[in-house]
C-alpha positions in Angstrom: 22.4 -7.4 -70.7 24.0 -4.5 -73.0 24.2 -1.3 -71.3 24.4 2.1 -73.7 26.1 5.4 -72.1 25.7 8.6 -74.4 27.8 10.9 -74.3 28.4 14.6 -76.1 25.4 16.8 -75.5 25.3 20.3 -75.0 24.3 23.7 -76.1 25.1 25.2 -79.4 24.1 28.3 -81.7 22.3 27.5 -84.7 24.6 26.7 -87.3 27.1 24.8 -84.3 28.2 20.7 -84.4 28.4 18.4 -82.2 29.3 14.5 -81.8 27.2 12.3 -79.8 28.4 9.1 -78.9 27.0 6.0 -77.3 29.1 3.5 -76.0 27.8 -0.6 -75.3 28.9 -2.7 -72.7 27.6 -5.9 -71.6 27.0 -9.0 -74.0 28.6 -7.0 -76.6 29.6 -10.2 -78.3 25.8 -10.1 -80.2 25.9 -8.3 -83.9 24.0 -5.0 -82.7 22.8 -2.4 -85.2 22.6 0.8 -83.5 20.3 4.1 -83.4 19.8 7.3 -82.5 16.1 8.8 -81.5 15.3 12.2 -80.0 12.5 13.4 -78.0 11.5 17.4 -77.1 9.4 18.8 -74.4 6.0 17.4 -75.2 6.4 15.1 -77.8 6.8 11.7 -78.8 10.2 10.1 -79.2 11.1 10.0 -82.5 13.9 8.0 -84.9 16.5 10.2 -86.1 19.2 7.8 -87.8 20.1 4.6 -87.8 23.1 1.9 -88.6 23.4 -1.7 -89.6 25.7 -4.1 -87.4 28.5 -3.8 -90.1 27.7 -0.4 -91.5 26.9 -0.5 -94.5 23.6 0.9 -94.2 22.4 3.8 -92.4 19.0 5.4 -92.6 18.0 8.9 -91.8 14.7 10.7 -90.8 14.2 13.8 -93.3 14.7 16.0 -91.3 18.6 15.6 -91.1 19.4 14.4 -94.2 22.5 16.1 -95.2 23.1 17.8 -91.9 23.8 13.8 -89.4 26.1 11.6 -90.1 25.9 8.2 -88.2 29.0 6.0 -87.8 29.9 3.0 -86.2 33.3 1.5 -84.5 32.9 -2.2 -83.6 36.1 -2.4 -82.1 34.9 0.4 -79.6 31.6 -0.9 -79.5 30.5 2.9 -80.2 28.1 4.5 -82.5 28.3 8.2 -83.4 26.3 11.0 -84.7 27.9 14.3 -86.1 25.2 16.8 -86.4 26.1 19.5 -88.3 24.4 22.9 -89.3 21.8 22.1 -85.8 18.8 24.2 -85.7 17.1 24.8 -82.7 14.1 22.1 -84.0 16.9 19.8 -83.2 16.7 20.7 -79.6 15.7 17.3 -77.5 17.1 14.6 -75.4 19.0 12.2 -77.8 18.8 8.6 -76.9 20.8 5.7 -78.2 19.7 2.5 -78.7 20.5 -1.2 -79.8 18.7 -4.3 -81.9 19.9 -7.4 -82.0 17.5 -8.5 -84.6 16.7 -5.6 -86.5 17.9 -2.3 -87.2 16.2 0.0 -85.0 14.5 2.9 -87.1 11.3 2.3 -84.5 10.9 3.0 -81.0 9.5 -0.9 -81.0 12.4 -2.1 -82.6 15.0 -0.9 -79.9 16.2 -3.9 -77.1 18.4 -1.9 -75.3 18.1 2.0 -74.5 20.7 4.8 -73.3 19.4 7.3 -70.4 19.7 10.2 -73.2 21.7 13.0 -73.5 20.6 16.8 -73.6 21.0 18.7 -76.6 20.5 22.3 -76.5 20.5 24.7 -79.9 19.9 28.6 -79.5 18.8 30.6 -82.4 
């Protein structure tokens, strides 16, 4: 069973960074491509970027292409995201999750789920 821990929320000003990270523990040993989703106060959950086992792919909603990164140590067993430039549409409880079979850029396509962290931006 893979357990994911997010870490690196907060509250920013618009224009501010931050780094999320999700750390997996826990049958690790399976080729997991990662992802990030976000949800606000009265809406669905919704895919934000994503990342292939090895990296070489990443895919992006819109919305933050540009302004997220997504990045991925395997020797860490940690995904990131940089968000950059954060508006305060971007504020919403980021969750992390895993796919072993697929790369999850659904929320049906996720195996394994974080408990989300807050993110916060102030205009």
């Amino acid at each position: 069973q893979v357990q994911l821990v997010e870490s690196g929320g907060g509250s920013v000003q618009a224009g501010g960074s931050l780094r999320l990270s999700c750390a997996a523990s826990g049958g690790t040993d399976s080729s997991l491509a990662m992802g990030w989703f976000r949800q606000a106060p009265g809406k669905k959950r919704e895919f934000v970027a994503a990342i292939s086992w090895s990296g070489s792919m990443t895919y992006y909603t819109d919305s933050v292409k540009g302004r997220f990164t997504i990045s991925k140590d395997n020797a860490k067993n940690t995904v990131y995201l940089q968000m950059n430039s954060l508006k305060p549409e971007d504020t919403a409880v980021y969750y992390c999750a895993a796919s072993i079979l697929s790369i999850p850029t659904t929320t049906t396509a996720g195996d394994y789920w974080g408990h989300g962290t807050q993110v916060t931006v102030s205009s």
